[in-house]
Backbone as CSV, one residue per row, in Angstrom:
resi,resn,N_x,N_y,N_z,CA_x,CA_y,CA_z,C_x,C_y,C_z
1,UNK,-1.077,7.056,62.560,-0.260,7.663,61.537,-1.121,8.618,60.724
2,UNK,-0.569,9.734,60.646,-1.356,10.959,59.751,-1.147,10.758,58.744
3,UNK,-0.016,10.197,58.373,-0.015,9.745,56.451,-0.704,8.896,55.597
4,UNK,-1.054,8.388,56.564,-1.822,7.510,55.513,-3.712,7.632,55.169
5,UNK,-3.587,6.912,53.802,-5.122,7.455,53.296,-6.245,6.992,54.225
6,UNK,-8.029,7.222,54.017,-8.228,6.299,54.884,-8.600,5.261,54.118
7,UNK,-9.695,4.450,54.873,-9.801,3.019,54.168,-10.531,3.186,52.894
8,UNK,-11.702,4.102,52.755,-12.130,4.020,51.589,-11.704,4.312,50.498
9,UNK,-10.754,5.078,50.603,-9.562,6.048,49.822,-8.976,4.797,48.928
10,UNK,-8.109,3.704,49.778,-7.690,2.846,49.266,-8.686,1.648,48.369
11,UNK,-9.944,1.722,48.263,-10.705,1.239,47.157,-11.046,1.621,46.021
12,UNK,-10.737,2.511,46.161,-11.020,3.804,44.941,-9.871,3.591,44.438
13,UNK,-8.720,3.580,44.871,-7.394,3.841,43.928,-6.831,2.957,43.012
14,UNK,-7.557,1.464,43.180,-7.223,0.419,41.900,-8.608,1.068,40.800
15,UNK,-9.679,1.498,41.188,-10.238,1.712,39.983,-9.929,3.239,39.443
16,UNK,-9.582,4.451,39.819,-8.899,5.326,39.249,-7.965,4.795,38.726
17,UNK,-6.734,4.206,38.690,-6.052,3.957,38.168,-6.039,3.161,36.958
18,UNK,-7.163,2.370,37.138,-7.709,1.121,35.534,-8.386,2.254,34.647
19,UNK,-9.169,3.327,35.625,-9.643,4.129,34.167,-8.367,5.163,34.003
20,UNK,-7.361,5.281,34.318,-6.523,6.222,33.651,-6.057,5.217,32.438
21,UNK,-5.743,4.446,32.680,-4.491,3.650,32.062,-5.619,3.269,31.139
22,UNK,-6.816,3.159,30.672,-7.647,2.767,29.887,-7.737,3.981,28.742
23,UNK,-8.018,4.870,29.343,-7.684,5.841,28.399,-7.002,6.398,28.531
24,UNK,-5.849,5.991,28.494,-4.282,6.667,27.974,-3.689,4.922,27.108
25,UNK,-4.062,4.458,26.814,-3.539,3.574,25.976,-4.071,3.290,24.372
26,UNK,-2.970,3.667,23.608,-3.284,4.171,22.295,-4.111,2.659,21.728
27,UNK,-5.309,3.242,20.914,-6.067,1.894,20.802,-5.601,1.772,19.065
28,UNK,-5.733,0.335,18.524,-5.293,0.526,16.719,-6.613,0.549,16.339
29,UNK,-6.645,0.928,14.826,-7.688,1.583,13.884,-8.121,-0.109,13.399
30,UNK,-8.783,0.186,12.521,-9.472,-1.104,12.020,-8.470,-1.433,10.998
31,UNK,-7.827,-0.622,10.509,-6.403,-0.765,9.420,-5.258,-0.837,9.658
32,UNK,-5.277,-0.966,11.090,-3.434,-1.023,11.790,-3.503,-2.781,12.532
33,UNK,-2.258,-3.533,12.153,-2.106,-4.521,12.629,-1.285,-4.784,13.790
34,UNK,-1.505,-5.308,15.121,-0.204,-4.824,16.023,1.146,-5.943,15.832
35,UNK,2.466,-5.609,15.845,3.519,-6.204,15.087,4.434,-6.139,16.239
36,UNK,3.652,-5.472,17.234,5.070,-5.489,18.316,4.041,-5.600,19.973
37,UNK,4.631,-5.331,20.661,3.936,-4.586,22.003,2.840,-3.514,21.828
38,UNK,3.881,-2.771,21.667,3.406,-1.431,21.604,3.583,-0.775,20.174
39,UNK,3.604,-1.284,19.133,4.140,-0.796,17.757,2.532,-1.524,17.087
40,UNK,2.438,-1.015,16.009,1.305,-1.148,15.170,1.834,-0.767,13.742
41,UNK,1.179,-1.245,12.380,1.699,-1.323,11.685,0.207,-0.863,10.797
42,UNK,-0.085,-0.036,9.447,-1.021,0.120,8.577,-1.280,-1.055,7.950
43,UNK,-2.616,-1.981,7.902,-2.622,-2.916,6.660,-3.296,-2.544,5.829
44,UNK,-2.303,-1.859,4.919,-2.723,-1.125,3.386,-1.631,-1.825,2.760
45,UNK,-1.387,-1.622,1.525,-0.649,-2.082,0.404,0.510,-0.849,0.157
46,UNK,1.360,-0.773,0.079,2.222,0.371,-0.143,2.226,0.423,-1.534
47,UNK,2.501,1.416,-1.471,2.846,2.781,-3.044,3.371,1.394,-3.968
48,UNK,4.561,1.003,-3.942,5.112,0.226,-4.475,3.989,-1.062,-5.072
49,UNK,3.667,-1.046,-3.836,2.591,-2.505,-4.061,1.690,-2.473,-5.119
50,UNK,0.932,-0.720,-5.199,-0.474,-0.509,-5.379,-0.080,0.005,-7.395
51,UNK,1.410,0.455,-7.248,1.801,0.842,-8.602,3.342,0.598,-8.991
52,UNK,3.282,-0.506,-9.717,4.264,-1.379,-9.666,5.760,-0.519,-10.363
53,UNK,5.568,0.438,-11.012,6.424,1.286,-11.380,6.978,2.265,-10.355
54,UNK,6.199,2.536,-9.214,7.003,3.299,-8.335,7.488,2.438,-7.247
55,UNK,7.765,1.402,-7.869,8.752,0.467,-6.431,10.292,1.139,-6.515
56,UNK,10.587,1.496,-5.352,12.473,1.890,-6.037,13.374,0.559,-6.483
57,UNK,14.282,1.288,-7.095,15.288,0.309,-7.253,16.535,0.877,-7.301
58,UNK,17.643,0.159,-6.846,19.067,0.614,-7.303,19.710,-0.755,-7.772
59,UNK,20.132,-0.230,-8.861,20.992,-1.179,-9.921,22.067,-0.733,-10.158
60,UNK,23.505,-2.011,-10.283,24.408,-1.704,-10.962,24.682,-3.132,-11.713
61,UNK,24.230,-2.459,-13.404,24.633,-3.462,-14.174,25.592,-4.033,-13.984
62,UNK,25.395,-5.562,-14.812,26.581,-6.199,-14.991,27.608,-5.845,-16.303
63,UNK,28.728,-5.831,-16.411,29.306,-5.791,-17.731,28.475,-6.020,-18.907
64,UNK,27.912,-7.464,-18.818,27.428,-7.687,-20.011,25.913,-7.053,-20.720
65,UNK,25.470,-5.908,-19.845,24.291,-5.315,-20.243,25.114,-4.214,-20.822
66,UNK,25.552,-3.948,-21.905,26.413,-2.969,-22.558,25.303,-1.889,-23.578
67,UNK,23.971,-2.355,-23.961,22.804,-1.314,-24.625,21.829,-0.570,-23.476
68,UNK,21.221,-0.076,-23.926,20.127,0.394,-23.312,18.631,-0.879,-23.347
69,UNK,18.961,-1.492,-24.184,17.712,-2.767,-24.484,18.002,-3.286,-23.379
70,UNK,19.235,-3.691,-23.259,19.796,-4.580,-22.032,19.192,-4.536,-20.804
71,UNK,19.550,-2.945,-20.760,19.649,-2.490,-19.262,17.740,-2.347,-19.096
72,UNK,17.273,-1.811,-19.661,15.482,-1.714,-19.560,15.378,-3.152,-18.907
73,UNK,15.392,-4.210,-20.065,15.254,-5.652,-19.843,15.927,-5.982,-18.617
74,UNK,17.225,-5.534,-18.137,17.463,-5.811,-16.543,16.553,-5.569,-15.666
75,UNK,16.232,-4.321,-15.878,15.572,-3.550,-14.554,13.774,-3.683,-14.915
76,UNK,13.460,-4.488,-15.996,12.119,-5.184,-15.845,12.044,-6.029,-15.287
77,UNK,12.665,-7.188,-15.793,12.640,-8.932,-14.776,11.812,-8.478,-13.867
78,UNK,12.890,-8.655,-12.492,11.806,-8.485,-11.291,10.893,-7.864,-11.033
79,UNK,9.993,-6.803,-11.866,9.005,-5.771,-11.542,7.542,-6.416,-12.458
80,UNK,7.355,-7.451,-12.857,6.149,-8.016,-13.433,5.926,-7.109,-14.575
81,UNK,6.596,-6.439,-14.755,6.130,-5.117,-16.372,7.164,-6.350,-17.701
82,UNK,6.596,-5.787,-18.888,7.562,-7.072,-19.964,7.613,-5.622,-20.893
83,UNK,8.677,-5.795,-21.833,8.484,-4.442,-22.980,7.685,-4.749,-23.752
84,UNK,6.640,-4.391,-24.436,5.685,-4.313,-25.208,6.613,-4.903,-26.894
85,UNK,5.864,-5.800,-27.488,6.319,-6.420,-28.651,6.789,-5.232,-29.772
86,UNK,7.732,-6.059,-30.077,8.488,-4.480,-31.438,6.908,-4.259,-32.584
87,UNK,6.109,-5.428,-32.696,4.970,-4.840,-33.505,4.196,-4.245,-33.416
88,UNK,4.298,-3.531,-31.860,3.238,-2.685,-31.404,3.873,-1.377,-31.206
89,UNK,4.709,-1.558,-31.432,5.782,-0.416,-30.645,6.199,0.503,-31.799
90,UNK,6.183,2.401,-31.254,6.854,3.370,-32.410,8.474,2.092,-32.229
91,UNK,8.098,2.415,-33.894,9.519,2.137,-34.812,10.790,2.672,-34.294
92,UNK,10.661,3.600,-33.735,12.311,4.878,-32.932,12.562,4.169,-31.950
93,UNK,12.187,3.263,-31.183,12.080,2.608,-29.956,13.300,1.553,-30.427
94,UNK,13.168,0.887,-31.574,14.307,-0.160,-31.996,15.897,0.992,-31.790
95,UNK,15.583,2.077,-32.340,17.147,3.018,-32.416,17.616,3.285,-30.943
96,UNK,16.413,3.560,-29.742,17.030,3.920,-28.725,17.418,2.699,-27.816
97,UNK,16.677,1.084,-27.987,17.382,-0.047,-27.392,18.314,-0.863,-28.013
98,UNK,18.690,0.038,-29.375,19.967,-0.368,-29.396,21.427,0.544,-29.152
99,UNK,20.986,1.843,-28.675,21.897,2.593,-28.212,23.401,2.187,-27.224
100,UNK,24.287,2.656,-27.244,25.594,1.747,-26.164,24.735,2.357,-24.250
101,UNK,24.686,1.412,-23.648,24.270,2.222,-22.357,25.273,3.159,-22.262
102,UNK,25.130,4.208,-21.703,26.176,5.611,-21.180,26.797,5.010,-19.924
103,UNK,27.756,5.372,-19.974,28.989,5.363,-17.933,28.054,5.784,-17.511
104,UNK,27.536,6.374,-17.651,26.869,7.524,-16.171,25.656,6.605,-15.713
105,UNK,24.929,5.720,-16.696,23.726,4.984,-16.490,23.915,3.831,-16.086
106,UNK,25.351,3.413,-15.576,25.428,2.022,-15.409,25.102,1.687,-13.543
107,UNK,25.214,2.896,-13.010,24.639,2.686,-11.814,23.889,3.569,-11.375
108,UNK,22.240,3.279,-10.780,21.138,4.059,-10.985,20.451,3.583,-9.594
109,UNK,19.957,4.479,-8.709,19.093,4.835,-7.566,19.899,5.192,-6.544
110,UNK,18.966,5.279,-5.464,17.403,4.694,-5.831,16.958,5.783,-6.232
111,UNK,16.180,5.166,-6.964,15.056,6.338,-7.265,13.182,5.335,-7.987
112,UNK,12.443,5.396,-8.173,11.956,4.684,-8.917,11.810,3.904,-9.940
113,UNK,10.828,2.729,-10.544,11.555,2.274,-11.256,11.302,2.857,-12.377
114,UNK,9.923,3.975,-12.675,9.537,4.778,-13.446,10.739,5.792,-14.203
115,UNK,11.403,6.400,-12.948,12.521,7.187,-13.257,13.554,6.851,-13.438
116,UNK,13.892,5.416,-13.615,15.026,4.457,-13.851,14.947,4.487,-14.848
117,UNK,13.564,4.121,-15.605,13.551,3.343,-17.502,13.644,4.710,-18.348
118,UNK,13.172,6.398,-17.294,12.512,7.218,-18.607,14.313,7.926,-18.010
119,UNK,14.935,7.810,-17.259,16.252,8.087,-17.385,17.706,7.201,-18.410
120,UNK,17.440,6.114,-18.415,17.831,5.623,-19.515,17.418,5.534,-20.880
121,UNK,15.823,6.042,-21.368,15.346,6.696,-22.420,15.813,7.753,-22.839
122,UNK,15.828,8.917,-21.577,16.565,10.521,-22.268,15.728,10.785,-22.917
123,UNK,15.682,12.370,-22.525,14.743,13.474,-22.796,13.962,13.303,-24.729
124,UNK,14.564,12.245,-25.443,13.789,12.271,-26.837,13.085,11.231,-26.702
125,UNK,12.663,10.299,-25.760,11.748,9.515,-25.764,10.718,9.245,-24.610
126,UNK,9.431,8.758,-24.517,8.301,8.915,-23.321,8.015,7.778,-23.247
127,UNK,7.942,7.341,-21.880,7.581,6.022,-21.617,6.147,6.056,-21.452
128,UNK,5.551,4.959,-21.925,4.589,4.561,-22.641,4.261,3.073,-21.416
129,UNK,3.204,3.289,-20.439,2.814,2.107,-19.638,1.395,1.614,-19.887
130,UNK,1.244,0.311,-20.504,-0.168,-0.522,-19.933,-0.423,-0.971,-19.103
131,UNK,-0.747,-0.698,-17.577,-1.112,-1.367,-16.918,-1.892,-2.344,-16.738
132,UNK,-2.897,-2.433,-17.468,-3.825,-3.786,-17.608,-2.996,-5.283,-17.876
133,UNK,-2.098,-4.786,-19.147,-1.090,-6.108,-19.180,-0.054,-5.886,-18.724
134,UNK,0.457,-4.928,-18.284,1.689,-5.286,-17.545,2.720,-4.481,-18.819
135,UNK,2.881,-3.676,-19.430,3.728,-3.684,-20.467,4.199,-2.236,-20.532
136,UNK,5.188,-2.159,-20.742,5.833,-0.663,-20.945,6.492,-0.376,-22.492
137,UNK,6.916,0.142,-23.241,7.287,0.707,-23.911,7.765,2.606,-24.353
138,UNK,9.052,2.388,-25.113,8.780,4.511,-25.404,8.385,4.556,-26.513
139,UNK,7.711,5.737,-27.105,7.656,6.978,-27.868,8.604,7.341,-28.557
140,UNK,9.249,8.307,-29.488,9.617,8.968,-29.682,8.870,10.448,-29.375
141,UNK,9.192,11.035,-28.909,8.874,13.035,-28.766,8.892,13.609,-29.625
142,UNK,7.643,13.996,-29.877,7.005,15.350,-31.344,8.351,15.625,-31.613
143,UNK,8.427,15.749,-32.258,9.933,17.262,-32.794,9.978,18.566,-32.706
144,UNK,8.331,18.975,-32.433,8.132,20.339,-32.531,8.701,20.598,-30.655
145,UNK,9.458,20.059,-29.927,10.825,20.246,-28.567,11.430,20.837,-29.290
146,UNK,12.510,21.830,-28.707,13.531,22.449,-29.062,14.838,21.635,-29.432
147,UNK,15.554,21.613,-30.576,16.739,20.980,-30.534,17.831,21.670,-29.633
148,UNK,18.683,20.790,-29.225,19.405,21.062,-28.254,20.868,21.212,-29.311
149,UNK,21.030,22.262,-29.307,22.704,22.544,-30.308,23.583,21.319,-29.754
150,UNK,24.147,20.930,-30.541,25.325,20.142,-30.373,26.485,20.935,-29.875
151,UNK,27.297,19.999,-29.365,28.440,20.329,-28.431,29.548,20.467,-29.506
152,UNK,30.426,21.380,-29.880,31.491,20.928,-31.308,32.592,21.074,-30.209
153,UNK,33.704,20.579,-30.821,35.209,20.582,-29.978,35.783,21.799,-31.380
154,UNK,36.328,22.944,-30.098,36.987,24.004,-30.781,37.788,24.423,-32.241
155,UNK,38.082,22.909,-33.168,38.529,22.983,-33.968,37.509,22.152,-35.326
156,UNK,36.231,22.277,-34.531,35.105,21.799,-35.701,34.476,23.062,-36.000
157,UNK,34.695,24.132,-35.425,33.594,25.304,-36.213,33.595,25.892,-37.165
């Protein structure tokens, strides 16, 4: 038969073939864990993990979180952050957690949880994070911001 290899041919071809397949098989890093077959996974800590404020979240209050104190204090619990004690805290901070929460804020993400608390603050107050203890609090904003004209209904001017 003319087709076929000859004999030495056929000894060679299990070890060509172990070095192809040796290097063509994706090897993991010293930081990838394998989680599947063929799947590998980073063992790093994610974003979330490494900064506890950018974990996302989506919330929809319950009825009974009706302030803005409320709703902060909701969407702390689970994130290990606590609000910083009213004796440490700017004084303006009592006016904006006792504000009524807004409709529009009662359901929020995802988005972070950073941009969760300084979106239910609104543009006159800055969130204020300790990371060492775990604690957040706002600000009030210089005044020297632009005031924003009030909205009048056509028969107040």
């Amino acid at each position: 038969m003319t087709d076929q290899l000859p004999q030495h041919t056929h000894r060679k071809l299990p070890i060509a073939l172990a070095i192809v397949v040796l290097t063509h098989v994706p090897t993991a890093h010293a930081e990838e864990v394998q989680v599947g077959r063929y799947a590998t996974v980073r063992a790093v800590p994610t974003l979330a993990q490494t900064n506890l404020l950018a974990a996302p979240v989506t919330v929809q209050f319950p009825g009974s979180v009706d302030t803005v104190g409320k709703a902060v204090a909701h969407l702390l619990r689970p994130s290990g952050y606590r609000l910083a004690a009213d004796a440490v805290a700017d004084p303006a901070r009592a006016v904006l957690l006792g504000l009524p929460l807004p409709a529009v804020h009662r359901i929020l993400g995802p988005m972070p949880l950073q941009s969760a608390l300084e979106t239910l603050a609104g543009p006159a107050y800055r969130l204020v994070e300790d990371p060492a203890h775990r604690l957040v609090s706002f600000e009030r904003c210089p005044r020297s911001r632009p005031v924003r004209t009030p909205i009048l209904n056509p028969g107040e001017r």
